[in-house]
C-alpha positions as CSV (number, residue, x, y, z in Angstrom):
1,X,-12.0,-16.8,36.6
2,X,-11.4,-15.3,33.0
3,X,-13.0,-16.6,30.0
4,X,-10.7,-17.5,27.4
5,X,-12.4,-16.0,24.6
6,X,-10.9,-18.5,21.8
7,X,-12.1,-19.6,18.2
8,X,-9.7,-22.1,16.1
9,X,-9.3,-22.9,12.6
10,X,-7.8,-24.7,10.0
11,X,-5.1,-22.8,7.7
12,X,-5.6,-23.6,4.4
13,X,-3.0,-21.3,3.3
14,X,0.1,-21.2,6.1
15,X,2.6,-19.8,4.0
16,X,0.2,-16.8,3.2
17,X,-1.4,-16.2,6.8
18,X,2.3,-16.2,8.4
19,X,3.2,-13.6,5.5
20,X,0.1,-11.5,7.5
21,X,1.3,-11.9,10.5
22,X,4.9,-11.0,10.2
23,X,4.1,-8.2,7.9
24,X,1.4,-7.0,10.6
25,X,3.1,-7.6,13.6
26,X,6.6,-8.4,13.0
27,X,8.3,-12.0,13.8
28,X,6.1,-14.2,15.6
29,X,7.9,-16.1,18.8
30,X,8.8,-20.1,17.7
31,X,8.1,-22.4,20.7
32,X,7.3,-25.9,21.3
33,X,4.9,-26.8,23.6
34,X,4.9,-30.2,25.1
35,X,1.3,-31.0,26.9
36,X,0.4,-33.4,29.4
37,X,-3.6,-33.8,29.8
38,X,-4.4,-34.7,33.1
39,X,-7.5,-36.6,34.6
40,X,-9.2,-38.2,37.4
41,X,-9.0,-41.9,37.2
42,X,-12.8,-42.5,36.2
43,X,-12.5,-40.2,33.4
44,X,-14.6,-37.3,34.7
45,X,-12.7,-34.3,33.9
46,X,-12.3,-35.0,30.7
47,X,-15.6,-36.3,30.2
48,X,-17.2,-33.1,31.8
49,X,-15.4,-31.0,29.0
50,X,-13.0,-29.4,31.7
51,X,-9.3,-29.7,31.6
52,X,-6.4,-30.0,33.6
53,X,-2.8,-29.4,31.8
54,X,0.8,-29.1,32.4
55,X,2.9,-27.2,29.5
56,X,6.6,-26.7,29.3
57,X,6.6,-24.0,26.6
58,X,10.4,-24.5,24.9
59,X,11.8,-21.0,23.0
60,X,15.0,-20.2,21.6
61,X,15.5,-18.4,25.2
62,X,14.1,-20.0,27.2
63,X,12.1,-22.7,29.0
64,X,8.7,-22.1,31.3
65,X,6.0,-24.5,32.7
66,X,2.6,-23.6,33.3
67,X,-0.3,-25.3,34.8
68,X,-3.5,-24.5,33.7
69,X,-7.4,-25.4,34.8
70,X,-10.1,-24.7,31.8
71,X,-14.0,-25.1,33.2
72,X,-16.5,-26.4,30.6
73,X,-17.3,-24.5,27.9
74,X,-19.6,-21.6,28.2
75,X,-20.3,-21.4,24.7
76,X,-20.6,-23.9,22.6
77,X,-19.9,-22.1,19.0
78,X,-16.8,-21.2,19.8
79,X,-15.6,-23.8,22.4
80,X,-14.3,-21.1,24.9
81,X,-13.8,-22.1,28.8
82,X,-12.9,-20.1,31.5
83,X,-9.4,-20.7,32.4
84,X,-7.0,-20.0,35.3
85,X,-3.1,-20.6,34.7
86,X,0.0,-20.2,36.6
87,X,3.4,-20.8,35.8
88,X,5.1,-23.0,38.0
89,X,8.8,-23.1,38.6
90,X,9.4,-26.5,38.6
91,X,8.2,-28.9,36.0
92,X,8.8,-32.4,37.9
93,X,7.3,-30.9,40.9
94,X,4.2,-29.6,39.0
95,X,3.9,-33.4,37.7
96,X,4.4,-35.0,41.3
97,X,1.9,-33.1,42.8
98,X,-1.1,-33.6,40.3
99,X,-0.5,-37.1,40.2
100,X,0.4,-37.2,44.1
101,X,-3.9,-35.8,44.5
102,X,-4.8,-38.8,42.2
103,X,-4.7,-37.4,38.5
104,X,-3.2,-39.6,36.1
105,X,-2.0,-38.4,32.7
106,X,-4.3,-39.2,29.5
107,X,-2.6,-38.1,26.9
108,X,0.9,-35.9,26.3
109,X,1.9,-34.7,22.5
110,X,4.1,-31.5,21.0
111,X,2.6,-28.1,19.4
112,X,4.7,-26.5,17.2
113,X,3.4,-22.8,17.4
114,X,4.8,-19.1,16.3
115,X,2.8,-16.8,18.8
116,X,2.0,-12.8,17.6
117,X,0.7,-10.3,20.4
118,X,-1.0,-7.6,19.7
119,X,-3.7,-5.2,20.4
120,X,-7.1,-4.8,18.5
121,X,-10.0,-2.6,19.5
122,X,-8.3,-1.9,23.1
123,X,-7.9,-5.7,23.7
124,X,-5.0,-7.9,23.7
125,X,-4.8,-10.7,21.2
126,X,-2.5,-13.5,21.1
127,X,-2.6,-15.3,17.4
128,X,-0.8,-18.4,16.9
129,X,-0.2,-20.5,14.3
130,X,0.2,-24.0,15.5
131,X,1.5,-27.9,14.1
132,X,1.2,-30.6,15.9
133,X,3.3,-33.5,14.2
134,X,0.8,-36.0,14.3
135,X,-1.9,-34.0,12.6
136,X,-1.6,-33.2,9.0
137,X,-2.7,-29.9,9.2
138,X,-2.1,-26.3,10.0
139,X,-4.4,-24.3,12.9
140,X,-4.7,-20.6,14.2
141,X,-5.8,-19.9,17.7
142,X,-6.7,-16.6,18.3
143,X,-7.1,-15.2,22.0
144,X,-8.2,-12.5,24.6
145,X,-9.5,-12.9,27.6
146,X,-13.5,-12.1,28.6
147,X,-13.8,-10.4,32.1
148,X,-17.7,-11.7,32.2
149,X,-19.5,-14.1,30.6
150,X,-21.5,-11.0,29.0
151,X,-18.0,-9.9,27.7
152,X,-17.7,-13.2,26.0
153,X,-19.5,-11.6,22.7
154,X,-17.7,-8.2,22.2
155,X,-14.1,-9.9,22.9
156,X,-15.2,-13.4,20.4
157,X,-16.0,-10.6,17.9
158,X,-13.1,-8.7,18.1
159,X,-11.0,-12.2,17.4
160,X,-13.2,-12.9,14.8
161,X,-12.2,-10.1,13.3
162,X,-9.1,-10.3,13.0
163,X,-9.3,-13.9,11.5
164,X,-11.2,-12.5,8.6
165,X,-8.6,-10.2,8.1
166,X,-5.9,-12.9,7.9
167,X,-8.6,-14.6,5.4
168,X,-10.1,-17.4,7.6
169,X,-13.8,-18.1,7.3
170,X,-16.4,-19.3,9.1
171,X,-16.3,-23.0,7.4
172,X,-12.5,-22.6,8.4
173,X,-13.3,-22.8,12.0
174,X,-13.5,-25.6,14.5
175,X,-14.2,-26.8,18.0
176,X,-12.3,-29.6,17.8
177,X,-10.0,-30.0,20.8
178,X,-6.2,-31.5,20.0
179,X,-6.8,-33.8,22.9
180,X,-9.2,-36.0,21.0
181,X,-7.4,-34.9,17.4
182,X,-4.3,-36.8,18.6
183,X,-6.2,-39.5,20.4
184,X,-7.9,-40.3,17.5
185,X,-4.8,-41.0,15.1
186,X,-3.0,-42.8,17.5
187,X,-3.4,-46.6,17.6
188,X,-6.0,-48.2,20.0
C-alpha cells in the first residue's frame, strides 16, 4: 500500500495562496466533497488512528464516489498514513456494504476544496485548498504518494517545498485531522 505523503496547514492568506495557484498552474477544479467516517462499533478504528471513508466528490461535471482505507500514521510530524482507495460505482451500494460487515458511520460533514495537479521534482502533487463550513478557517493539503516508507522523506520534502513557495510556514502546519475538528464544534 502507498504512503500518502501529506502535510496540512492553515491559510492565513486564501485570497493570496489561490492567486499562486491559479497563476502557477492555471484554474484549480471546484468540488465538494461530502465524507462519511466509518468505524467498528467499539470504536477501534478510529481509536487506532486508521480510517475508513466513503466520499462522493461533487464537480461542475460530474459526480464520483470513492472508498478509501488509511493505516495509522507512519510518521507522526506530518500525519501521513498509507492509504488504498478505489472508486466505486455506486454510492448507496458502497454504504450498504460497509455497514452490512458491521461499520457504523461516526461522523459525515462537506469540504469545499479547489484541487491543482501538478508535477514538482519528477513527482506528482495534488494541492488543494479546502473549507469546511463548520470550521472557520482556511487549509491546504498538499499530496504525492511515497512508494516505501524510506520514500516517505524525499516525497514529504518535495511537498514541503512547494508550501514554502506558496508562503506557508512551518507554525502554519498541522496534524490535526477534520474528523475530530468537526467533532469538536458540534454539540455533545
Amino acid at each position: 500500500m502507498a504512503i500518502e505523503a501529506e502535510l496540512k496547514a492553515v491559510v492565513r492568506d486564501p485570497e493570496g495562496v489561490l492567486k499562486q495557484l491559479e497563476d502557477q498552474h492555471g484554474a484549480g477544479r471546484a468540488e465538494v466533497y461530502r465524507d462519511t467516517y466509518y468505524d467498528a462499533p467499539d470504536g477501534s478504528l478510529m481509536s487506532g488512528d486508521r480510517e475508513l471513508r466513503i466520499r462522493t466528490v461533487h464537480s461542475p461535471d460530474d459526480t464520483r464516489t470513492v472508498l478509501t482505507y488509511k493505516g495509522a500514521r507512519v510518521d507522526e510530524a506530518s500525519g501521513s498514513k498509507p492509504e488504498a482507495e478505489t472508486r466505486v460505482d455506486d454510492a448507496a451500494a458502497a454504504h450498504a456494504i460497509v455497514r452490512g460487515l458491521g461499520f457504523v458511520p461516526r461522523i459525515a460533514f462537506e469540504k469545499h476544496c479547489r484541487n491543482y495537479s501538478f508535477e514538482r521534482d519528477g513527482r506528482q502533487l495534488l494541492a488543494t485548498l479546502v473549507r469546511v463550513p463548520e470550521l472557520h478557517a482556511t487549509f491546504i493539503e498538499v499530496e504525492t504518494a511515497a512508494a516505501t516508507q524510506s520514500d516517505l522523506g524525499p516525497a514529504l520534502a518535495v511537498v514541503r517545498a512547494a508550501l514554502t513557495e506558496l508562503g506557508i510556514r512551518e507554525d502554519d502546519l498541522t496534524t490535526e485531522l477534520y474528523t475530530d475538528a468537526v467533532a469538536a464544534v458540534r454539540p455533545t
